[in-house]
LODREN-525481 format. One record per residue (C-alpha): residue in one letter; x, y, z. Coordinates in Angstrom, 1 decimal. Example, Ala and Ser with C-alpha at 12.3 -4.5 7.8 and 13.67 -1.06 7.14 Angstrom:
2
@r = A X = 12.3 Y = -4.5 Z = 7.8 .
@r = S X = 13.7 Y = -1.1 Z = 7.1 .
// end
This chain:
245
@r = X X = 0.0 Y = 0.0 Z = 0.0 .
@r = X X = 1.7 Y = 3.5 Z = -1.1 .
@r = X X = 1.4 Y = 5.9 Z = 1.6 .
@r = X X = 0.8 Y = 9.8 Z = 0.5 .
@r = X X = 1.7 Y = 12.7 Z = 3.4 .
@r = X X = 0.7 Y = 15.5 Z = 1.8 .
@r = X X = 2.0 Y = 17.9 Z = 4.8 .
@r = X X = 5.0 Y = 16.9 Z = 3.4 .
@r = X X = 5.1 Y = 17.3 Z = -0.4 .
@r = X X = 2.2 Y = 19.7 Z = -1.3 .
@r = X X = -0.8 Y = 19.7 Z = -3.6 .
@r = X X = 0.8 Y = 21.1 Z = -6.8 .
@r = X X = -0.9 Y = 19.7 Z = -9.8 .
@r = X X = 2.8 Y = 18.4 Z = -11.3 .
@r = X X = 3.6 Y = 17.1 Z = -8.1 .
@r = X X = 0.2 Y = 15.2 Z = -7.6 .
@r = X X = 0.6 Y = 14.0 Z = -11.8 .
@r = X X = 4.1 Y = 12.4 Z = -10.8 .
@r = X X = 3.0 Y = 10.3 Z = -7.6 .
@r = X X = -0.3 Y = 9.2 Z = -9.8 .
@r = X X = 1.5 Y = 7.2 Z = -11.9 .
@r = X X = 2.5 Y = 5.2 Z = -9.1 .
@r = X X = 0.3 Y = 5.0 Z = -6.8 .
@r = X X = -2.3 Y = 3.6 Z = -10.2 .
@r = X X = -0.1 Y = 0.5 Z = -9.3 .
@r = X X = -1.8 Y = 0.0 Z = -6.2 .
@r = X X = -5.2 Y = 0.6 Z = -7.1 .
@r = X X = -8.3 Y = -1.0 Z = -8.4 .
@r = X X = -9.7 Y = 1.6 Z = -10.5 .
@r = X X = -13.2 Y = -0.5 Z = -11.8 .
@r = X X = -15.9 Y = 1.6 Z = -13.5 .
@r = X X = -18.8 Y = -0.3 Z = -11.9 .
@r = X X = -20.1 Y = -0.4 Z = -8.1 .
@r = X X = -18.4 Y = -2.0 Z = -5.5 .
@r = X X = -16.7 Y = -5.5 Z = -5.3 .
@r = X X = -17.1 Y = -8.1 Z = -2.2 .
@r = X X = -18.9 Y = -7.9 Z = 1.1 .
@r = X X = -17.5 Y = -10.8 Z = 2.8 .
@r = X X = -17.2 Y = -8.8 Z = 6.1 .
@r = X X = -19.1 Y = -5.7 Z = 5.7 .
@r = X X = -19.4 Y = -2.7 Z = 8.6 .
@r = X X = -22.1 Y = -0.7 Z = 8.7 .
@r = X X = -21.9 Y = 3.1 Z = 7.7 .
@r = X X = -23.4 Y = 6.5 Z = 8.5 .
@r = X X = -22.3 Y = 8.9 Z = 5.8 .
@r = X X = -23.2 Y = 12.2 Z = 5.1 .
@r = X X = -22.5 Y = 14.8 Z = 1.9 .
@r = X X = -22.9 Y = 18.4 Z = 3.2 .
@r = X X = -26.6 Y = 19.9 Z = 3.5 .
@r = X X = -27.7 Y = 23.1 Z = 2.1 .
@r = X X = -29.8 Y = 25.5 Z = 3.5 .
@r = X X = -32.4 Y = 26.9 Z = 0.3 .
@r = X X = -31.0 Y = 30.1 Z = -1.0 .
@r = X X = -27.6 Y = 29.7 Z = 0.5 .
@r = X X = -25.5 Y = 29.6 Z = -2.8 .
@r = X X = -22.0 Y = 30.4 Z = -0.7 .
@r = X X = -22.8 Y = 26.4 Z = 0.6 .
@r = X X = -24.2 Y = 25.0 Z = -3.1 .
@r = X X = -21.0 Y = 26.6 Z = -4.9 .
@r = X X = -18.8 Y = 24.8 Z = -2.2 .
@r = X X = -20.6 Y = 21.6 Z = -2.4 .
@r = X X = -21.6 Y = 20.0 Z = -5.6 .
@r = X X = -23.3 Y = 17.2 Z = -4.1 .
@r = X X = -25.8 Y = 17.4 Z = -1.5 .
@r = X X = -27.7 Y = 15.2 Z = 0.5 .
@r = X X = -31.8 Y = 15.6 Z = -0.1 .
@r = X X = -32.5 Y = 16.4 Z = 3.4 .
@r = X X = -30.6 Y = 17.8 Z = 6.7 .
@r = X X = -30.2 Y = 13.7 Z = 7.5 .
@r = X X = -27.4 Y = 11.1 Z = 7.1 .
@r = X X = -27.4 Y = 8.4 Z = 5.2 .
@r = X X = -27.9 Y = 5.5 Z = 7.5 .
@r = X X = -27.0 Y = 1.9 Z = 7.2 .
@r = X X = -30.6 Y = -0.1 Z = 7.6 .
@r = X X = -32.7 Y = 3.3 Z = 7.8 .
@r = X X = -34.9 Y = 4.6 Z = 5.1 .
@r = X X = -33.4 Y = 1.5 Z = 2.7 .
@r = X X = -30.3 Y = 2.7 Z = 2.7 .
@r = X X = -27.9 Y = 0.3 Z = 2.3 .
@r = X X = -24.3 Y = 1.8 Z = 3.4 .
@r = X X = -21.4 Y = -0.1 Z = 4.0 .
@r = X X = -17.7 Y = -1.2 Z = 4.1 .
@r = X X = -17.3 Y = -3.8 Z = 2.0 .
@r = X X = -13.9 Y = -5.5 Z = 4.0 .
@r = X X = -12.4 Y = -8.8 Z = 3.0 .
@r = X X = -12.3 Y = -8.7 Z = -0.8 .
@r = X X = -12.6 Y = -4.6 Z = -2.1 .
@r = X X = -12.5 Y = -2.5 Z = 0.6 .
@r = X X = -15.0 Y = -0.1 Z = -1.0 .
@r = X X = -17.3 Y = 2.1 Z = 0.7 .
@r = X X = -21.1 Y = 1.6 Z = -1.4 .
@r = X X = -23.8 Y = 3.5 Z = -0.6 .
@r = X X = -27.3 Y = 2.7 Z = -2.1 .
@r = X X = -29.9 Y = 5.3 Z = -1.1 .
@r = X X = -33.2 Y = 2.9 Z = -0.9 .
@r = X X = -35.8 Y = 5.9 Z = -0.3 .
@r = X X = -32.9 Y = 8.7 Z = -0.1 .
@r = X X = -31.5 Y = 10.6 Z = -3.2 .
@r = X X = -28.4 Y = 12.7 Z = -3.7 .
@r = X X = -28.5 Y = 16.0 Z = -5.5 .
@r = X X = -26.1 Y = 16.2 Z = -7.7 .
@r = X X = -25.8 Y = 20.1 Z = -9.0 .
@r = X X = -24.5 Y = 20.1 Z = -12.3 .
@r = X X = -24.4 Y = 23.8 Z = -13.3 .
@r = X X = -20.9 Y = 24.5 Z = -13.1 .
@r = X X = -20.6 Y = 23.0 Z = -16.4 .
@r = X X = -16.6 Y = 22.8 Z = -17.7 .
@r = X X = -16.7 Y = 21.1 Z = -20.8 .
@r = X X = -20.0 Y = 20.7 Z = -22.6 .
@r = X X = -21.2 Y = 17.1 Z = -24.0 .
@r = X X = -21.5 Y = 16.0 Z = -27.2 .
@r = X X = -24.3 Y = 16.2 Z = -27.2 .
@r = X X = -25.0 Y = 17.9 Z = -23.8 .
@r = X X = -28.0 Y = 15.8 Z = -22.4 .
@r = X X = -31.7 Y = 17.5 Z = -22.9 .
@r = X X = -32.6 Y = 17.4 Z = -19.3 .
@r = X X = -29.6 Y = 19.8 Z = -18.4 .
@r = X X = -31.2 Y = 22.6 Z = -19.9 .
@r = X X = -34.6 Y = 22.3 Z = -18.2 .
@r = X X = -32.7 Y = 20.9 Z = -14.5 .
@r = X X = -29.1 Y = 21.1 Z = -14.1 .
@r = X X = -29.9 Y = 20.2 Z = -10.4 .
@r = X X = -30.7 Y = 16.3 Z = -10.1 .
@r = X X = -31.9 Y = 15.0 Z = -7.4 .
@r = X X = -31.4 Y = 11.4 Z = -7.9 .
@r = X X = -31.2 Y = 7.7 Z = -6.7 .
@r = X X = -27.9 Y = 6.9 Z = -7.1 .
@r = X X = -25.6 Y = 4.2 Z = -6.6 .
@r = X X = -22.2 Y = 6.0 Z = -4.7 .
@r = X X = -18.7 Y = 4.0 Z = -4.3 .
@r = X X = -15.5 Y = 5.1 Z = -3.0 .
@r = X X = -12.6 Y = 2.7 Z = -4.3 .
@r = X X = -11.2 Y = 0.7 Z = -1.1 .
@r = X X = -11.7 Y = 3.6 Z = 1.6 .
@r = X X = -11.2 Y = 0.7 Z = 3.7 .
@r = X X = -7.0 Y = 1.2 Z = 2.9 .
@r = X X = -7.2 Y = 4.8 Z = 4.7 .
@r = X X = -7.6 Y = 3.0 Z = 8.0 .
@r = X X = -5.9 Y = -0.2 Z = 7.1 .
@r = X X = -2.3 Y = 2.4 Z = 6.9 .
@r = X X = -2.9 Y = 3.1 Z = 10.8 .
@r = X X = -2.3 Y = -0.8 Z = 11.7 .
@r = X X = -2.6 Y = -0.7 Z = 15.5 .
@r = X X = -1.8 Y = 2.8 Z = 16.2 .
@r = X X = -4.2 Y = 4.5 Z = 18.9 .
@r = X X = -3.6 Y = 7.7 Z = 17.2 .
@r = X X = -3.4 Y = 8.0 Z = 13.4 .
@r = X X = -3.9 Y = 10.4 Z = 10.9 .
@r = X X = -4.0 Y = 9.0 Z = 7.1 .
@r = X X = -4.1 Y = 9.7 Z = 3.4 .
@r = X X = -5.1 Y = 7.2 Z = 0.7 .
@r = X X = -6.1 Y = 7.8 Z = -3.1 .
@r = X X = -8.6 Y = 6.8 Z = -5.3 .
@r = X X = -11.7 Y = 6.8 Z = -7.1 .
@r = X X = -15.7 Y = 7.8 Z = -6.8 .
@r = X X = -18.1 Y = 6.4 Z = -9.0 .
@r = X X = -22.1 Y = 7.8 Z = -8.3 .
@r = X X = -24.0 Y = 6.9 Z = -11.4 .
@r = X X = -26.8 Y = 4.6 Z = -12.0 .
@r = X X = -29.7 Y = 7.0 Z = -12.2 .
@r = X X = -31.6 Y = 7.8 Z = -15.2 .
@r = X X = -34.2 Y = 10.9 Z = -16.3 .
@r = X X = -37.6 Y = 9.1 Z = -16.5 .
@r = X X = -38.8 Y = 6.3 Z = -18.6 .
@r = X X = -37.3 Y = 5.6 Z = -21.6 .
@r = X X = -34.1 Y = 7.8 Z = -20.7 .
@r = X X = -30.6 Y = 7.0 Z = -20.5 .
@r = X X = -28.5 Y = 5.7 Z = -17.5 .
@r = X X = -26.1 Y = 8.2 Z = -16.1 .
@r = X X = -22.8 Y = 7.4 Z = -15.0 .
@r = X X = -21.2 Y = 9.9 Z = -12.8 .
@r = X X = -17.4 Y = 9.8 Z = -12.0 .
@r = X X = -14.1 Y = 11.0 Z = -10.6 .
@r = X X = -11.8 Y = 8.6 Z = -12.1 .
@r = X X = -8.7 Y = 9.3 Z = -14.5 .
@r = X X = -8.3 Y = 6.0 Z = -15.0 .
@r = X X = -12.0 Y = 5.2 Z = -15.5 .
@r = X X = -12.5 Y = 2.2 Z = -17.9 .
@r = X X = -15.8 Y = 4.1 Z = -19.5 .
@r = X X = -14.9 Y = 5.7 Z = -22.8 .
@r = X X = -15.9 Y = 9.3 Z = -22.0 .
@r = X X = -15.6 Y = 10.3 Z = -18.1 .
@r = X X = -12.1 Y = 11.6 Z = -19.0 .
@r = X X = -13.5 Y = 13.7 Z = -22.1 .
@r = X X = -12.0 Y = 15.9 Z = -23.2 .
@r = X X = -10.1 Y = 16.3 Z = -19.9 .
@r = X X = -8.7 Y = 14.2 Z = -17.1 .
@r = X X = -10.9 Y = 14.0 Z = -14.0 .
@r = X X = -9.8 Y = 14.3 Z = -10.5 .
@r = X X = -9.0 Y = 11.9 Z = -7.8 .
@r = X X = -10.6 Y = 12.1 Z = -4.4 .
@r = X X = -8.6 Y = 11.5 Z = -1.0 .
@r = X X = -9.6 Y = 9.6 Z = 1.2 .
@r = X X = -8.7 Y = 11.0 Z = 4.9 .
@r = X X = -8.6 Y = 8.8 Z = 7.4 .
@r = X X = -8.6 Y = 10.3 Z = 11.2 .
@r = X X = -8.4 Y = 8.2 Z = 14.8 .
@r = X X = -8.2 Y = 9.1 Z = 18.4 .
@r = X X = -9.1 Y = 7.7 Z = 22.2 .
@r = X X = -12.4 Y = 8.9 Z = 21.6 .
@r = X X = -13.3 Y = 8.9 Z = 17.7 .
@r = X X = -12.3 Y = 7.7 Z = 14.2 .
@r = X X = -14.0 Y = 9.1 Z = 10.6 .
@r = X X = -13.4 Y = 9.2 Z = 7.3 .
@r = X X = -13.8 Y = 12.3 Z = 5.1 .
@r = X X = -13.6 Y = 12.1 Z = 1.6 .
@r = X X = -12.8 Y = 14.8 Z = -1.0 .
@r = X X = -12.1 Y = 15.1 Z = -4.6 .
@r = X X = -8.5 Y = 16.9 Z = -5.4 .
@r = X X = -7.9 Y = 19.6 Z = -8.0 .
@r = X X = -7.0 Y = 17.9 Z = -11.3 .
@r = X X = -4.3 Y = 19.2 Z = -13.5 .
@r = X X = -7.1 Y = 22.3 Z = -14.9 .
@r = X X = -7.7 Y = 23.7 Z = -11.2 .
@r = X X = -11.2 Y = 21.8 Z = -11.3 .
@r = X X = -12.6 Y = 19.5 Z = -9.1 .
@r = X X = -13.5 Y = 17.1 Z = -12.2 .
@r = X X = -16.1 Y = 14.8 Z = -12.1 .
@r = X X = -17.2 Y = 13.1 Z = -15.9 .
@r = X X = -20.4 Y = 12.6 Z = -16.8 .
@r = X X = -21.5 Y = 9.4 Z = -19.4 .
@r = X X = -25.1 Y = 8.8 Z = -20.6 .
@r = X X = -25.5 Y = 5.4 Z = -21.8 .
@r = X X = -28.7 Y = 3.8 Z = -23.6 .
@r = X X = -29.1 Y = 0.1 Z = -25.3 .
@r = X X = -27.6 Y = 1.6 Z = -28.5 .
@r = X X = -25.4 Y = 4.4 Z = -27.6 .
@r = X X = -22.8 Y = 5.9 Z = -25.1 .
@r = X X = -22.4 Y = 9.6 Z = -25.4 .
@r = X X = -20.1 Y = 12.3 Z = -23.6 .
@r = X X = -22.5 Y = 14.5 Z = -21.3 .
@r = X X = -20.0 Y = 17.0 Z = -20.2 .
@r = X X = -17.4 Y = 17.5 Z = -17.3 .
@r = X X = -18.2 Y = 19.2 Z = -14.3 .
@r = X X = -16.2 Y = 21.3 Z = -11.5 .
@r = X X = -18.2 Y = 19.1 Z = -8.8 .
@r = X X = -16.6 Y = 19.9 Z = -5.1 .
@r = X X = -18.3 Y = 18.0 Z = -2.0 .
@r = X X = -17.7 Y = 16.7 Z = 1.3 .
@r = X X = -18.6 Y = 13.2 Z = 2.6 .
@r = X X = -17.8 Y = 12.2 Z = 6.0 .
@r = X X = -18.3 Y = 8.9 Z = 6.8 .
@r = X X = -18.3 Y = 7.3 Z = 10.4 .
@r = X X = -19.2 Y = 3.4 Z = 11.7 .
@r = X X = -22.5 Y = 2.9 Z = 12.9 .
// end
């Protein structure tokens, strides 16, 4: 496992492009949801909430939960959880919830840009959420009481669609996505993964990193029976803390 401490080296786009390429080697960058559940933990997880009106919070955080709630493992459907043993991925599936995804900070348009945009750039959705082996952030402490830890990867939240007959939308940070257009025409970001323990608590917080454009990049593919299309890149920043339940 390939350790990052960024309170060493920086966040400098060239700096972050050079330790990429290796630490690729050590991840499992798939373009679906989340692997094995052999020994799965419960989660509680929670995207920032927006009060109505209050665009300082909506320009800071791209994805939103629907209500002032978390997303709870066995509540409201939700299905939340760490999938230990085989991928270490964090999967949330919303049951009853949605996420709001706000797609008007639009970088680089589609081709074509999707219909619905233009009518709702804001989506509130069922979606299908995945953070590539968020498991590893903790799995770097070992036994330490106190830790404090970085680990890269990926975020995949597609699966929804627009109404009947509509295409599935695939939503992801991922440069190294497997799907044809999330990196379109450029390179999306990673997120971190932050990792935090103590005597008295231990949470995750995840959070996608500038890509080499400044952006916080997340790629956006619309896929029906016939046809995948590019449906734009977005500057998409958000916030998800995630503890045990």
């Amino acid at each position: 496992m390939i350790e990052i401490n960024w309170r060493s080296v920086g966040r400098s786009a060239a700096v972050l492009v050079t330790l990429l390429s290796f630490i690729v080697i050590a991840q499992a960058q798939r373009g679906g949801k989340g692997g094995g559940n052999t020994n799965p933990y419960g989660a509680i997880a929670s995207f920032t909430y927006c009060a109505q009106s209050d665009f300082v919070c909506e320009n800071a955080n791209r994805v939103r939960m629907d209500i002032n709630a978390p997303y709870v493992d066995g509540q409201d459907g939700v299905d939340a959880k760490f999938n230990v043993g085989v991928s270490g991925d964090l999967t949330i599936e919303m049951g009853s919830r949605q996420v709001v995804y706000d797609l008007r900070n639009v970088i680089n348009f589609g081709n074509p840009q999707p219909d619905w945009w233009y009518s709702d750039p804001i989506q509130t959705v069922t979606a299908h959420i995945n953070v590539g082996n968020a498991w590893a952030a903790k799995e770097q402490c070992g036994a330490a009481p106190v830790c404090d830890e970085i680990y890269l990867t990926r975020m995949n939240g597609g699966g929804w669609d627009t109404g009947r007959q509509t295409p599935n939308n695939r939503l992801q940070w991922n440069p190294f996505s497997e799907q044809p257009f999330i990196n379109t025409p450029a390179e999306t970001s990673w997120v971190e993964v932050h990792y935090s323990k103590n005597a008295d608590d231990e949470f995750w917080v995840v959070t996608p990193l500038p890509n080499a454009g400044g952006y916080y990049l997340a790629g956006l593919q619309s896929e029906s029976r016939k046809t995948v299309t590019a449906s734009g890149q977005y500057n998409m920043p958000f916030r998800l803390e995630i503890r045990l339940k």
